[in-house]
SELODO-485393 format. One line per field, with one value per residue (C-alpha): z, x, y. Coordinates in pm, 1 decimal. Layout:
<rs>
pz	c(Z,...)
px	c(X,...)
py	c(Y,...)
</rs>
This chain:
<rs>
pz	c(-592.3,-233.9,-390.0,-569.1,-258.2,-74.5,-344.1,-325.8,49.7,46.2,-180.0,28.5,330.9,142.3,141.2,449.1,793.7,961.4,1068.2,1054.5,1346.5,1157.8,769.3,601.9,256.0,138.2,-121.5,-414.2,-319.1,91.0,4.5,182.7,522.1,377.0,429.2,823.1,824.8,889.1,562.6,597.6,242.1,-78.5,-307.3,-654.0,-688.9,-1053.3,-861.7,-652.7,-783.4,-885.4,-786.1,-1020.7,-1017.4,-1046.2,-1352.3,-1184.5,-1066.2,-718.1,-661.3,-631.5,-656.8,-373.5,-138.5,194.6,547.7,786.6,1125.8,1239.5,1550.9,1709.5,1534.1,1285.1,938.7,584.7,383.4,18.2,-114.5,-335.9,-459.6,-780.5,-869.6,-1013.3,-1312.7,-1449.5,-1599.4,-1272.3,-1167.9,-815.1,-741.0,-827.7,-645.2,-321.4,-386.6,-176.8,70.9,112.1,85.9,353.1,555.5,512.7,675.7,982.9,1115.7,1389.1,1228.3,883.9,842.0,496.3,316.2,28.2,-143.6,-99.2,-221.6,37.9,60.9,339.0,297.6,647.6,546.0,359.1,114.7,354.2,573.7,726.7,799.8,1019.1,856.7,1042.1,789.7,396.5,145.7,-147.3,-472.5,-639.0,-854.1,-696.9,-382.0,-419.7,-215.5,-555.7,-665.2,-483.6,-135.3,21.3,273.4,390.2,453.8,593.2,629.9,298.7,474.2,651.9,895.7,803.1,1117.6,1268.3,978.9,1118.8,1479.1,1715.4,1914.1,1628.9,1545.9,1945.6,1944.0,1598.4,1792.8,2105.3,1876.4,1659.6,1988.0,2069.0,1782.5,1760.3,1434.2,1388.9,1216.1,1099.0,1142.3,850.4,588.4,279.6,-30.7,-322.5,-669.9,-952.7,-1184.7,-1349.5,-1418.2,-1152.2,-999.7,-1144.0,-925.3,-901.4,-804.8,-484.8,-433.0,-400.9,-191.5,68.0,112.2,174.4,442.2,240.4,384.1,159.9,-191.2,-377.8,-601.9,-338.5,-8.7,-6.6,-179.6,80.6,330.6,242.8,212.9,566.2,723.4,556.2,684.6,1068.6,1080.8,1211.9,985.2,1077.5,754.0,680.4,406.1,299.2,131.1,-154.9,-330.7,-226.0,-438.0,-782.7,-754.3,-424.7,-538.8,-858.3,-1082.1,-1266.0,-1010.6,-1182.9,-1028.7,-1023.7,-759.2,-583.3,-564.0,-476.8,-159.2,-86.7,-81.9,118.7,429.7,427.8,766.8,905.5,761.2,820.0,1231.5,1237.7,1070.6,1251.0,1605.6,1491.1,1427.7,1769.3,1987.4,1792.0,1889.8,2256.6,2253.6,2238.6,2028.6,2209.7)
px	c(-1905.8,-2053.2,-2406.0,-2179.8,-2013.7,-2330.0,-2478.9,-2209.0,-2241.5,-2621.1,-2564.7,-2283.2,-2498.4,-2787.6,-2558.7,-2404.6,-2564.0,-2247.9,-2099.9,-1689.1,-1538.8,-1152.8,-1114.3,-803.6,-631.7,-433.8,-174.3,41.7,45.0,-87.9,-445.5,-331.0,-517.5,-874.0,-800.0,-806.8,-1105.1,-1435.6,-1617.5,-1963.4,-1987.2,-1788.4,-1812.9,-1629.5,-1521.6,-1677.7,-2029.1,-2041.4,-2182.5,-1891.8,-1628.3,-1294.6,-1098.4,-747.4,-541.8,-257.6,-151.0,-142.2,-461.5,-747.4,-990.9,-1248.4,-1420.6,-1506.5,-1663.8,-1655.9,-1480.1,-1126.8,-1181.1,-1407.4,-1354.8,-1596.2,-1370.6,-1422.5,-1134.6,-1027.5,-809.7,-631.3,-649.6,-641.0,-378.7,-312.4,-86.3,-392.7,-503.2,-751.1,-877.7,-769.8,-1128.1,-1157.7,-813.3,-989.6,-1344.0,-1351.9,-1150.9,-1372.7,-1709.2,-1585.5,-1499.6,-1829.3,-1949.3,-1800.3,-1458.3,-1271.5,-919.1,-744.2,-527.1,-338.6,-53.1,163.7,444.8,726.9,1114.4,1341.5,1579.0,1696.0,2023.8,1970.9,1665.7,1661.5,1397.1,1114.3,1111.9,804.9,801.3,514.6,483.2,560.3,468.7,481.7,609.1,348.1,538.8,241.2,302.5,-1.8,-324.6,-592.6,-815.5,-760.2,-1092.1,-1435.6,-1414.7,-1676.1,-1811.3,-2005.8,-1619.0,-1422.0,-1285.4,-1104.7,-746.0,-716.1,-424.7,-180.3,96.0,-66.2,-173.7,-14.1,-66.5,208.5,-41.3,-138.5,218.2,299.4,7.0,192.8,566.5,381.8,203.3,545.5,669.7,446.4,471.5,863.6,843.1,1131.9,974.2,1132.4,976.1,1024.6,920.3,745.7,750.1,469.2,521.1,298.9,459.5,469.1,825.5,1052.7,1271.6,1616.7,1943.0,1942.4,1618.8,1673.0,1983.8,1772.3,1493.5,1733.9,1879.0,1508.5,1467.3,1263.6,1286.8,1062.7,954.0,583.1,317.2,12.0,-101.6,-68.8,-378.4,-634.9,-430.1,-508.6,-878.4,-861.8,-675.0,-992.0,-1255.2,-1060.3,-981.3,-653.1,-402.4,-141.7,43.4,216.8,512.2,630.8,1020.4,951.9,1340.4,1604.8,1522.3,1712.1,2065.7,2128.5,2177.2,2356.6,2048.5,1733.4,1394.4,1114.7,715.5,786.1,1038.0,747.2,553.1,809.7,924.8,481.2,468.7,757.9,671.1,303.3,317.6,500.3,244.8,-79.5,52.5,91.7,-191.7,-410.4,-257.0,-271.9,-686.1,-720.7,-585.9,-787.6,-1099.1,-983.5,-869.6,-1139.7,-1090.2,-918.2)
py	c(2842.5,2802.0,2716.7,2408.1,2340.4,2293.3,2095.1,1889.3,1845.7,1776.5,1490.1,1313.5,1391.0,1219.3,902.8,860.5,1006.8,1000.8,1314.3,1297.9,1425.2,1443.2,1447.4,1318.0,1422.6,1096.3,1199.1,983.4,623.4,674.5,535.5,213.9,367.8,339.4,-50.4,41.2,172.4,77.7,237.7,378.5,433.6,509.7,774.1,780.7,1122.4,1176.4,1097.4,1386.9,1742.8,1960.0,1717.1,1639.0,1299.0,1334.0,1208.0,1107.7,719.5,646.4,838.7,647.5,952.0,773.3,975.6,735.1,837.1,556.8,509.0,473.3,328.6,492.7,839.7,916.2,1018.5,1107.5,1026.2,1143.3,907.2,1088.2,1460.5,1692.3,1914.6,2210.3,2069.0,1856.2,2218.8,2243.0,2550.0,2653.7,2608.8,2281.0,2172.6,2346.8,2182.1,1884.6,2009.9,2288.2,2066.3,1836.8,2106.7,2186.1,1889.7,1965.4,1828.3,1995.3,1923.0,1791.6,1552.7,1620.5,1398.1,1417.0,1233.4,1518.2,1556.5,1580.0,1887.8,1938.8,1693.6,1577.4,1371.0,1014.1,862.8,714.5,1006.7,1098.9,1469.2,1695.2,2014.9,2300.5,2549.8,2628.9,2824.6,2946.8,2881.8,2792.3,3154.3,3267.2,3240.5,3016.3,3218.3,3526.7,3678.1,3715.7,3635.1,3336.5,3512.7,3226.2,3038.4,3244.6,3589.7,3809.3,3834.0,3490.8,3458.9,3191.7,3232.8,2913.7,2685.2,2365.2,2403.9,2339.0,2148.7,1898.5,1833.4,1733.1,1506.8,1337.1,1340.5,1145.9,891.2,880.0,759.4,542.0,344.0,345.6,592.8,852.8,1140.8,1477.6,1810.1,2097.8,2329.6,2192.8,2450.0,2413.3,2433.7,2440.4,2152.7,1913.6,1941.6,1790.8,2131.5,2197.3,2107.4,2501.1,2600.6,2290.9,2484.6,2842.5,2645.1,2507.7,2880.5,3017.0,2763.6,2492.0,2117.7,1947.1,2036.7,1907.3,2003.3,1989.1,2063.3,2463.0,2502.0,2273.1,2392.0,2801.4,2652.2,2495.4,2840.9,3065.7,2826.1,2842.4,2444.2,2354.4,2148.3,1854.1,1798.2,1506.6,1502.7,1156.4,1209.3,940.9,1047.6,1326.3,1631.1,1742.2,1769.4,1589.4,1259.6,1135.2,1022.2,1115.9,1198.5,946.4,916.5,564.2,597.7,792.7,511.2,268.5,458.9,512.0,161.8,95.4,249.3,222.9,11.0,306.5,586.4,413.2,349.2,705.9,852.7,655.5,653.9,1048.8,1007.3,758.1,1062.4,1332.9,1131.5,1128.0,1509.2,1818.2,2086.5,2395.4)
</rs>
């Protein structure tokens, strides 16, 4: 696998020469920040060695490095999951490769259900930490040596210091964003009004089918995480009707002004801020 990852790197590498100080994950209908920024190149996912393109609508499956502002990037507009029938290898792959070439911090998105009954549909929520649902680790089998560590500590995946930097920009911009616990399932299937129920008692806020996985990846290969949850609908059981990917998109597009000020008022200050 790390032979593939590296192949995989050498080939972007052989199309672009810039070298991305930040790397964003752009999740179900949240490409609309590529338009911001200042693209160096573009890579179809299906073009790069060992790559997969997702299946799913609202993800573009587009691999760009360019600037945002003045901080170098490399973007994936849009991810694969672990419902297409992926291997947990292949939902980790580009994550992993563009850790590989070299950013300091990750920016990752999804399109989340709310569950916490505090929260409303357009809800943008920092991470704070996660819950593993997924039924099992994507790190299982032979460690990479060459990544990271066998027994990766996980107590600080989403930095308190990332998530302050997001509350001042949120500020700055006159966004009001929660802060709370996304949990990870497997899917496809939308959760039952019971299994909500069961998540909200274990402490859950937020509830998707991403994220965990290139988060794990980012923890065993020591870069620091600020995760971004968009609450596209209220979770199964909250509300009095059916939970539909259309309504996903819907609520994406809706607050895409709001999302794209703060992901990249988020890169702007990463630029300006060392690591450490």
């Amino acid at each position: 696998m790390f032979k593939k990852i590296e192949e995989a790197v050498s080939f972007i590498r052989s199309k672009s020469s810039l070298q991305p100080l930040v790397g964003v994950i752009l999740g179900s209908g949240l490409g609309d920040v590529v338009d911001a920024i200042e693209a160096d190149v573009v890579i179809p996912y299906g073009d790069i060695p060992g790559a997969r393109a997702s299946s799913v609508v609202g993800h573009s499956g587009k691999l760009v490095l360019g600037r945002a502002g003045a901080v170098p990037v490399v973007v994936m507009q849009g991810r694969t999951h672990f419902y297409e029938g992926y291997s947990m290898d292949e939902v980790m792959f580009l994550a992993r490769v563009i850790g590989r070439l070299g950013i300091t911090r990750l920016v990752v998105t999804n399109a989340a259900g709310g569950v916490n009954k505090g929260y409303s549909a357009g809800d943008l929520m920092l991470i704070s930490d996660h819950i593993n649902f997924l039924g099992l680790n994507p790190l299982r089998g032979p460690n990479i040596d060459e990544l990271g560590t066998r027994f990766p500590d996980m107590s600080a995946a989403y930095p308190q210091e990332l998530r302050d930097i997001a509350l001042l920009v949120a500020e700055d911009v006159g966004i009001k964003v929660q802060e709370g616990v996304y949990l990870a399932l497997s899917g496809p299937s939308y959760e039952t009004p019971a299994e909500i129920h069961a998540f909200r008692v274990l402490g859950a806020d937020a509830v998707g089918m991403s994220t965990v996985p290139e988060v794990i990846a980012m923890s065993h290969m020591g870069i620091p995480v600020l995760g971004i949850s968009c609450i596209t609908n209220m979770a199964a059981g909250i509300l009095p009707q059916k939970l539909a990917h259309a309504e996903v998109i819907e609520t994406t597009r809706r607050v895409q002004k709001e999302f794209t000020a703060l992901v990249l008022g988020v890169l702007k200050r990463f630029g300006e801020k060392p690591v450490g």
